[in-house]
C-alpha positions in Angstrom: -33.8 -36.7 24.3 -36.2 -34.7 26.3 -38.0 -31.2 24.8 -35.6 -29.2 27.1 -32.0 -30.6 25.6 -34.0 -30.3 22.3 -34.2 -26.7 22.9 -30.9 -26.0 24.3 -29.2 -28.0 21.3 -31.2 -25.7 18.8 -30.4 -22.3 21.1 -26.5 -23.2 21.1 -26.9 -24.5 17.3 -28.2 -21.2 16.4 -26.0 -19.0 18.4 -23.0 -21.0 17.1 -24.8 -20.1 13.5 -25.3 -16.3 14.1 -21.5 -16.5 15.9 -20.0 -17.9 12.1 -22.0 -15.4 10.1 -20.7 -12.6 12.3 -17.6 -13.7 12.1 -17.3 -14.2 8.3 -18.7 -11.2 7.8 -16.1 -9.0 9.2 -13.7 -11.4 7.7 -15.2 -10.2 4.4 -15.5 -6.6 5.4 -11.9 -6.3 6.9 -10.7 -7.4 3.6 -12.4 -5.5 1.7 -10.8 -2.3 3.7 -7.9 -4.1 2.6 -8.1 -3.8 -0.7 -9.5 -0.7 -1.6 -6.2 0.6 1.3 -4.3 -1.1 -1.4 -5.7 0.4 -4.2 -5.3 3.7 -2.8 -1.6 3.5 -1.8 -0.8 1.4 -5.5 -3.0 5.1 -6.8 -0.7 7.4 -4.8 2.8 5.2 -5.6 1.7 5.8 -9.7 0.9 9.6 -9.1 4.3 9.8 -7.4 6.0 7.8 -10.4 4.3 9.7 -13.0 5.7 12.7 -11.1 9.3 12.1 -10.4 9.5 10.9 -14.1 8.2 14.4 -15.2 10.6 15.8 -12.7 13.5 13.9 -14.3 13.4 14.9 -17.8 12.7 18.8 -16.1 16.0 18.2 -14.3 17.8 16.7 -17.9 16.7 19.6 -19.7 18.0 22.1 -16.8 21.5 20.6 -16.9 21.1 20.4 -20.7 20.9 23.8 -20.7 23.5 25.1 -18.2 26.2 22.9 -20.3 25.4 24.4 -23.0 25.9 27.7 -21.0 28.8 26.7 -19.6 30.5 25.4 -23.0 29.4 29.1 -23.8 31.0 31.0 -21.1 34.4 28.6 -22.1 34.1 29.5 -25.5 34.4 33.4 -24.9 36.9 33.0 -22.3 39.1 31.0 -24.7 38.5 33.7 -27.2 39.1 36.9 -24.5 42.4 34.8 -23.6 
């Protein structure tokens, strides 16, 4: 082997080098965009969790308190009847 395939087997050797770390690294970044997307969206479905379950016990306590209104208003209509 000559100097000149020499040099052309070390420029495509290093381009295919420099072509693998460019390409593993936005491997690693894209996944890494991934996973703190994921994080985010896991962050905003436990806000929304935390929320509704607040939300429920409000609504529980609402209807608990119109039944008991409601068993009132019976109560004196029974009694006016």
């Amino acid at each position: 082997m000559d100097m000149g395939q020499a040099g052309m087997l070390f420029a495509f050797g290093f381009l295919l080098l420099i072509t693998a770390i460019i390409i593993v690294t936005i491997i690693t970044i894209a996944s890494a965009a991934k996973a703190k997307a994921s994080a985010a969206r896991e962050a905003n479905y436990r806000a929304l969790a935390e929320k509704s379950s607040l939300d429920a016990a409000e609504i529980k306590a609402s209807l608990i308190e119109v039944k008991g209104r409601l068993a009132s208003v019976e109560r004196i209509l029974r009694e006016v009847d």
